[in-house]
C-alpha positions in Angstrom: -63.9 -88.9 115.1 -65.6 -91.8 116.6 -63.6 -94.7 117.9 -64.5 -98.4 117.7 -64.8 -99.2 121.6 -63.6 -103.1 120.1 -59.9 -101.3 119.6 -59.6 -100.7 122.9 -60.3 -104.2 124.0 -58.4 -105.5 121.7 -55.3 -103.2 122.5 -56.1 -104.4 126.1 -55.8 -107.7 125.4 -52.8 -107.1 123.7 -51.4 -105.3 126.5 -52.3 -108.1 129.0 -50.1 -110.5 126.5 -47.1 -108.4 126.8 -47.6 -108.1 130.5 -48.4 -111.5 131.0 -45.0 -112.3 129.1 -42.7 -110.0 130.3 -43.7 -111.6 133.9 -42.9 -115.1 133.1 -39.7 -114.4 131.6 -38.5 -112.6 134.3 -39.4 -115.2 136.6 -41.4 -112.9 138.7 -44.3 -113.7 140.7 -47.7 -111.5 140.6 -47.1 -110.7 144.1 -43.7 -109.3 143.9 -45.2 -107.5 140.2 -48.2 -106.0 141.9 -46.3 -104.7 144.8 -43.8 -103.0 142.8 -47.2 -101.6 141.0 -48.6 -100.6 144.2 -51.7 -102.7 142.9 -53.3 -105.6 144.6 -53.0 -109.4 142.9 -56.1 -109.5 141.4 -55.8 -106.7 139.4 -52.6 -107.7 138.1 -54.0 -110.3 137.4 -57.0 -108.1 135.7 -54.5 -106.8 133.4 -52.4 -109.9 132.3 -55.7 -111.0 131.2 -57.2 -107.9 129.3 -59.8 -107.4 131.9 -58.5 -103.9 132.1 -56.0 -101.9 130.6 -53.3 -100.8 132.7 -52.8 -96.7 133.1 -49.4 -95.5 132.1 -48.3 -95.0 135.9 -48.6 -98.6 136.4 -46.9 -99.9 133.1 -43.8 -97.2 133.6 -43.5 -99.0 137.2 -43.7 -102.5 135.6 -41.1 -101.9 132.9 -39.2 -99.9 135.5 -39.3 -103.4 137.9 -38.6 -105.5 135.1 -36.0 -103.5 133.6 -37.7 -103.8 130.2 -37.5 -100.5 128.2 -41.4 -98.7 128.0 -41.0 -99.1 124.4 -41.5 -102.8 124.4 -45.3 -102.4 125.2 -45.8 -100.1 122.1 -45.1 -102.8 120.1 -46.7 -106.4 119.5 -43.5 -108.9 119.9 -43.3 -110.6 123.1 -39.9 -111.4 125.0 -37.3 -113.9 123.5 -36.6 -116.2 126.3 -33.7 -115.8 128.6 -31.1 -116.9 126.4 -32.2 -116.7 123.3 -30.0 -114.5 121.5 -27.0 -116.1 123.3 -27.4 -119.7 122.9 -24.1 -121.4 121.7 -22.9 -124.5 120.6 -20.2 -124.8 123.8 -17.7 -127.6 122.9 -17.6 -125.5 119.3 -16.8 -122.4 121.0 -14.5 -123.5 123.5 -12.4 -125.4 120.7 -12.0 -122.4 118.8 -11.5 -120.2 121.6 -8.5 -122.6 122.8 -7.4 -122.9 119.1 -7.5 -118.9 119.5 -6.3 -119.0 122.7 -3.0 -121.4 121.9 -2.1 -119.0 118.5 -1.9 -116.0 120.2 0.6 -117.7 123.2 2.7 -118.3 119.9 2.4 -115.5 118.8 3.3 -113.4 121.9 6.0 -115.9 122.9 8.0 -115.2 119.2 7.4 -111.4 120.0 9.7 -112.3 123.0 12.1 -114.2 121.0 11.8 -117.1 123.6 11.8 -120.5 122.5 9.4 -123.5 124.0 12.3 -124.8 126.5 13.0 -121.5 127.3 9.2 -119.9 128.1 9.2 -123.6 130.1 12.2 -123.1 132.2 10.6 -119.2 132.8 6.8 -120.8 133.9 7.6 -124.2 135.3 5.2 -125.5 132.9 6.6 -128.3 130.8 7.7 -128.3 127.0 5.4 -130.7 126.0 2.4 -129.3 127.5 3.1 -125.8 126.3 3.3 -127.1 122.6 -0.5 -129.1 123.5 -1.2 -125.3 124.8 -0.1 -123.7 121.6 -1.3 -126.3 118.9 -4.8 -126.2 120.7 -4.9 -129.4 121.4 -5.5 -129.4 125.5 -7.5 -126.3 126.9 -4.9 -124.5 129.4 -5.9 -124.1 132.6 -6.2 -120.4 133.7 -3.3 -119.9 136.6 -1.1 -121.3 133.6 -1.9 -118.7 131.4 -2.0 -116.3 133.7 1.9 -117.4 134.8 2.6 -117.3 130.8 1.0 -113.7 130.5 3.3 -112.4 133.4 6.3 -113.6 131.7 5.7 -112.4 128.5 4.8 -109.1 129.5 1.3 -109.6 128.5 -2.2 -109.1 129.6 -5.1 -111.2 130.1 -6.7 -108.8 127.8 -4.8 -109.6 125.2 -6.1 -113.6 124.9 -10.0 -112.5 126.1 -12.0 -113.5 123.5 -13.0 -110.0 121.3 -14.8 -110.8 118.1 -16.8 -114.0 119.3 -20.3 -114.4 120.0 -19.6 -114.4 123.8 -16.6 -111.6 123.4 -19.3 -109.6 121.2 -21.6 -109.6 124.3 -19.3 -108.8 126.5 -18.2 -105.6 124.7 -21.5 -104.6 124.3 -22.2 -104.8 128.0 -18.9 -103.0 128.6 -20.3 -100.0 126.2 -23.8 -100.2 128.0 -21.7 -99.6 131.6 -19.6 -96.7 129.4 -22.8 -95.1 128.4 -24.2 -95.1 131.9 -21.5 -93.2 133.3 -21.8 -90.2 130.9 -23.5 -86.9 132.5 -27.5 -87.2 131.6 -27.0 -84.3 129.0 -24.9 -86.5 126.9 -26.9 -89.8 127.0 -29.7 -87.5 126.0 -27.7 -85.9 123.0 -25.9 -89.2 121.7 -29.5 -91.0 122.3 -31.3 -89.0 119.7 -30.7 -89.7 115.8 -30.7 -86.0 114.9 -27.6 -85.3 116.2 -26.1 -88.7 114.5 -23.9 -86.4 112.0 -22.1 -84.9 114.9 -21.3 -88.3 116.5 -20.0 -89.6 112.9 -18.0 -86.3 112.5 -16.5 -86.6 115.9 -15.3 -90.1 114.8 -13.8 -89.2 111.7 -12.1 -86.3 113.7 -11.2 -89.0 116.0 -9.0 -91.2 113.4 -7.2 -88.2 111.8 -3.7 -87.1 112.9 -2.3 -84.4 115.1 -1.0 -82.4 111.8 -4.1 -82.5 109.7 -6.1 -82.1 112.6 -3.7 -78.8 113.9 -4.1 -77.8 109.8 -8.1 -78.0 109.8 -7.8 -76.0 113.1 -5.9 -73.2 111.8 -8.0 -73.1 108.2 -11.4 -72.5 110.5 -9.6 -70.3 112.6 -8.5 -68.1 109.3 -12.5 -68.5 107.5 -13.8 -67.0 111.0 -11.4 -64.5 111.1 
């Protein structure tokens, strides 16, 4: 087979984009880049510009720097900006999050059968600005929460925010941590979609109850028997 010698330059162009990118968003400098590379500035600079493709070596080191996955240079879409994906609308979010925030002091403060006056003598905070707290109409100040989540037995937790744009982040980033910390033989199971079914079985197995999981139990037990 005989391969157009214009597909590699193009492919080296493209590479150079990519590389080019991935630098800028970072906010890295071609000096810090092409140390990391164990390659001088100029060729760095060689590569961002399709001059010359770079050898696998130098492109694992790069993406390894960056902390890009390799994967992103098979591909053709360069980086969305820092912030991209997460830009909010902050007054909006911070109004519903207080809205949120002032429900769920209701909530927790009828669980403890306490009444306004009462959660006010308990905190030292006044009546009137736990009901501005509750009806979401002033954003409450953290060391007040936290003095309203000691007395009602609660957790800070329990008023983070957990289905939000920001709270859906966050609980990606805490399963990202989770993941880290499993021994490499599992990332390296979980990670590959074969073995999906198993995952999704474990999960159903997961949600069932002691007795109809002791019940499956004993019917394998009796078909192995």
């Amino acid at each position: 087979m005989t391969v157009n010698p214009i597909i590699k330059i193009i492919r080296a162009k493209k590479l150079g984009v990519l590389i080019r990118d991935a630098r800028l968003k970072s906010g890295k400098s071609l000096e810090d880049c092409s140390q990391a590379m164990g390659i001088s500035v100029d060729e760095l600079n060689a590569l961002e510009y399709g001059d010359r493709p770079p050898t696998l070596p130098e492109l694992e080191l790069f993406a390894y720097y960056l902390e890009i996955p390799l994967e992103h240079f098979w591909g053709s879409e360069t980086l969305k900006k820092d912030g991209d994906e997460r830009s909010v609308n902050p007054v909006e979010i911070s109004q519903t999050r207080q809205n949120r925030i002032g429900e769920l002091i209701t909530q927790a403060r009828d669980t403890a059968k306490l009444t306004v006056d009462e959660l006010s003598h308990e905190t030292g905070i006044s009546p009137d600005n736990l009901q501005a707290y509750e009806k979401g109409e002033v954003a409450i100040p953290l060391p007040d929460l936290e003095i309203i989540t000691q007395v009602l037995n609660n957790s800070m937790i329990y008023f983070e925010d957990q289905h939000g744009q920001v709270g859906s982040w966050f609980a990606e980033q805490k399963y990202t941590r989770e993941f880290q910390k499993l021994p490499a033989e599992l990332q390296e199971f979980v990670s590959k979609p074969i073995n999906r079914p198993y995952l999704e079985l474990a999960v159903r197995l997961s949600e069932l109850k002691v007795e109809k999981l002791r019940a499956l139990g004993e019917g394998l037990l009796e078909i192995t028997l």
